[in-house]
N, C-alpha and C positions, 0 to 999 in steps of 0.2 A: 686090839691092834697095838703095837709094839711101837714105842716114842719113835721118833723120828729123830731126839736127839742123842741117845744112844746107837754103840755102833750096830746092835744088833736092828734098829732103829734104821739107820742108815743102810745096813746092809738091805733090808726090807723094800726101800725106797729104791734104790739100785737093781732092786732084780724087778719092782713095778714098772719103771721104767725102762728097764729093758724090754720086757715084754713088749709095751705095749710099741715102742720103737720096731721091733721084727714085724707086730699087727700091722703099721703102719705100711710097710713096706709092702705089703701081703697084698694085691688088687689086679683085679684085670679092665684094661678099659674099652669097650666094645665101642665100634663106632667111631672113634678117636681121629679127625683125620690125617691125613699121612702128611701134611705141613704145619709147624708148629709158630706161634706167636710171640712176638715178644710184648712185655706189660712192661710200664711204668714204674719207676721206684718214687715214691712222692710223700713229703710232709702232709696231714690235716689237722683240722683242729675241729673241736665239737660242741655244738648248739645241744647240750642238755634238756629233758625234760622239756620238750615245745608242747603245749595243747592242741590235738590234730582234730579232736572231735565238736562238732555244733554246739554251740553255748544250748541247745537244749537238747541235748542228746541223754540220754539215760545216765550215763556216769561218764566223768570225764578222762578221755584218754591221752597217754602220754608217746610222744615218741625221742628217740635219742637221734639227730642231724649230722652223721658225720662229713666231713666239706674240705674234698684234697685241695694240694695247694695248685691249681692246674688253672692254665687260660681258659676263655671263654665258658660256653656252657658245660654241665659236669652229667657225662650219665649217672643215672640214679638205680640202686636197687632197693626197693623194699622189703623188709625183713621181718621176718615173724618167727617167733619161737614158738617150740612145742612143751609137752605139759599137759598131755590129754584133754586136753578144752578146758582143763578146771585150774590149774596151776602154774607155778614157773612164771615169769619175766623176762622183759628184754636184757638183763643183765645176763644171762646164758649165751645171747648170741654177741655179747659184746669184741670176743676175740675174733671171731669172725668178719665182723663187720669192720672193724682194726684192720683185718687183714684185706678187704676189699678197698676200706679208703686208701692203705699204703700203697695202691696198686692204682691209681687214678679214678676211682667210683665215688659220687656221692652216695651216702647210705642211712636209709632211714629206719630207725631201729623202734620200731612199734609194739605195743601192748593192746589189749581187747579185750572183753569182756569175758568174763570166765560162765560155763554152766557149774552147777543147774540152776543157777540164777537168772542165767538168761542162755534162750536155748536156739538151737540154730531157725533163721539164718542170720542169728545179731551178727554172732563173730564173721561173716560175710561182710555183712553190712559194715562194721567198722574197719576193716580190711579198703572197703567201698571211699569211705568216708577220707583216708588215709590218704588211697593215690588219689583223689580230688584235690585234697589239701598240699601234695605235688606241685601242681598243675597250677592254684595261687599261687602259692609263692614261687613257683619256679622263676621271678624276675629278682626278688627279693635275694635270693640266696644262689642264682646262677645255676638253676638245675635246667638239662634238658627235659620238659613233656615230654617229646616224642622218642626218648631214648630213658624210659622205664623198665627195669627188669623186676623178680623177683625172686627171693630166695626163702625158705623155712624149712626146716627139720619136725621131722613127725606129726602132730596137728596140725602145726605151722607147714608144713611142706603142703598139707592137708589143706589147708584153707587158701596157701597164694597160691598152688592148683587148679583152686574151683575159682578165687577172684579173675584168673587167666583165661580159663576158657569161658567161662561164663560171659566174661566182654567179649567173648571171640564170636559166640554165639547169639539167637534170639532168643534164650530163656528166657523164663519169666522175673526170674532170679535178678535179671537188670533192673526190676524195679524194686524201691523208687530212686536205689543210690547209684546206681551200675551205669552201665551201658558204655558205647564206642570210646569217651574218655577215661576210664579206666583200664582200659588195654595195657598188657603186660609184652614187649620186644621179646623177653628171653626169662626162662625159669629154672631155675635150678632147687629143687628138693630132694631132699635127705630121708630114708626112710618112710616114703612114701603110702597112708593109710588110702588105696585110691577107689578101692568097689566098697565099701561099709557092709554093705549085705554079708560080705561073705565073714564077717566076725562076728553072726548073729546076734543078740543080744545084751551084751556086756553092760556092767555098771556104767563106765563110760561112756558109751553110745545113748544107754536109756536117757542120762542126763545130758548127753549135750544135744538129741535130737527128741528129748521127751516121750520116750512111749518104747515100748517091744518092735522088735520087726515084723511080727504077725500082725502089730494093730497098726502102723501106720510106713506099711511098704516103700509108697511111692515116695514120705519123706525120707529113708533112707537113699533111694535113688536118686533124690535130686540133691543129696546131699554127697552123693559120690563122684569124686572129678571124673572119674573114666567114660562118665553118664553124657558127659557135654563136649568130650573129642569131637573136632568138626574137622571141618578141611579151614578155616581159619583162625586154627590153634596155631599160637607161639613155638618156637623150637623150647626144648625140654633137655636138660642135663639131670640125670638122675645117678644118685650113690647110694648105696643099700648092703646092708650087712648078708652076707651067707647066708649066715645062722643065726639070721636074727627070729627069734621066737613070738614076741610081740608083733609087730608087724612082719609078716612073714618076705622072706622073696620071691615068691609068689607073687604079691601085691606090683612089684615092682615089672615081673616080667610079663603080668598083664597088660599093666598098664602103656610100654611099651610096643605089646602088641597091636595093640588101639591103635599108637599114634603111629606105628609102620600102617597101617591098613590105610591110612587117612593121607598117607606119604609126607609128615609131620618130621620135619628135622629133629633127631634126637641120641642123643650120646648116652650110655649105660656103663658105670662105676660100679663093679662090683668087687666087694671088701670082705677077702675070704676069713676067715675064721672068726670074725665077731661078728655079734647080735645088735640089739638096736640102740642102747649103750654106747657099749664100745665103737660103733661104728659112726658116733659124735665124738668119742673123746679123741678118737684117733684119726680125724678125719683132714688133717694137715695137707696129705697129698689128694684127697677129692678136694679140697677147697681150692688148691694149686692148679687141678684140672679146673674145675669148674671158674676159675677167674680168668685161664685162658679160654673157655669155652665163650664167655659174655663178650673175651674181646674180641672174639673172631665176630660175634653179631654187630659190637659195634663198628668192625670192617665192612661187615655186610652191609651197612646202612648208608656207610661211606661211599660204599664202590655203588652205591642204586642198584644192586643185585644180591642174587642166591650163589654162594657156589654150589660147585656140582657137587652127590653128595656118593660121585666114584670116586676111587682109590684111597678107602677109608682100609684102618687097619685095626687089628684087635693086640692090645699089649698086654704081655703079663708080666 
């Protein structure tokens, strides 16, 4: 790779960013509805490093607190990064989360256990463990409980998908951390991994759910969010690369399919010409979507209703 401090350096650096500026622009948004919101422009400041997890929990987890500068209670999003279950930190979704507090959201910026040291459904369970620790301190730090959302990219999208509908539903999966108080308002994921099955057997899979798909089925199944669509799933904002290779789009417009069947409020960001990548680094305008999509739910929460989910429009 050629300095960055030379011109040819520079030159380099100018045609990356170009690119990836035209990707940027590149999207179609399905579902999108035909009246638009305005958000917030807002100071926060952030509670670093908080310890979210049980003084006897397996290993101790961290989350980063960000806390706009706004009256009364604050909705919150939780946030979880991807890293195929085994890598990466909450410091990947840090600009993100910057851009949600700038926008009036509290945001809690979470870490988990990595496989194959520990294998599903830890990373559930600490996800579990996380919006609990919401719901403490929500007097301490002025969070709303009842206005939780969630957001992750790739496992991460992966995991606050299944932490979502899994409270929605009677799994079994609610025990021992789960259940009715961990409910999620609104979700928004990124390149969505959502049936498992259908990626057979991969290194990543064996390790984070221990075992092949031949030997142990039904724990890929209940380890797949698409598994636990109910009729009291959260609405869903999803963005997904084209041509993203790694997780395919495919995954995405299954998963979609689910939540239309179930009559599941749900927006689709679809990010032509990049893959699973690129459709993080350049994902500026789904996150701009997707932060008016949370405030249209916290209008919904406002008004004591649903809007209607006619005179939706698809934009390219």
């Amino acid at each position: 790779m050629p300095r960055t401090g030379s011109p040819r350096g520079r030159k380099w650096v100018a045609s990356l960013l170009g690119s990836l500026a035209l990707l940027a622009g590149c999207a179609s948004h399905q579902d999108e509805p035909g009246t638009d919101i305005a958000v917030p422009d807002t100071d926060y400041r952030v509670e670093h490093s908080l310890p979210f997890s049980p003084d006897d929990w397996p290993q101790t987890l961290y989350g980063d607190l960000y806390l706009p500068d706004t009256p009364g209670a604050r909705p919150v999003v939780l946030m979880v990064h991807g890293g195929g279950w085994e890598r990466r930190s909450r410091a990947d979704m840090t600009w993100i989360a910057e851009t949600l507090a700038g926008h009036g959201f509290a945001v809690f910026n979470i870490d988990y256990r990595f496989a194959p040291d520990y294998t599903f459904p830890a990373q559930l369970h600490d996800l579990q463990v996380a919006r609990a620790w919401i719901n403490r301190h929500a007097g301490q730090y002025r969070l709303d409980p009842d206005s939780v959302s969630g957001f992750g990219f790739s496992s991460g999208a992966h995991l606050v998908a299944l932490l979502a509908l899994v409270a929605s539903s009677d799994s079994p999966l609610n025990a021992p951390h789960g259940g009715p108080d961990t409910r999620l308002k609104a979700v928004v994921v990124g390149g969505l991994p959502s049936d498992l099955a259908a990626f057979g057997s991969g290194k990543l899979l064996r390790q984070f759910l221990g075992g092949r798909l031949q030997a142990i089925p039904d724990t890929y199944r209940q380890a797949s969010p698409i598994t636990h669509i109910g009729a009291g799933a959260p609405p869903f904002f999803l963005f997904h690369g084209a041509m993203d290779t790694l997780v395919p789009f495919s995954q995405a417009e299954k998963f979609r399919d689910a939540l239309d069947a179930h009559r599941i409020d749900n927006e689709l960001f679809k990010m032509h010409l990049r893959g699973h990548v690129t459709s993080f680094l350049t994902a500026g305008d789904a996150v701009d979507a997707a932060i008016r999509f949370l405030a249209r739910q916290e209008r919904r929460q406002q008004e004591g209703g649903q809007e209607s989910g006619q005179g939706r429009k698809t934009n390219s």
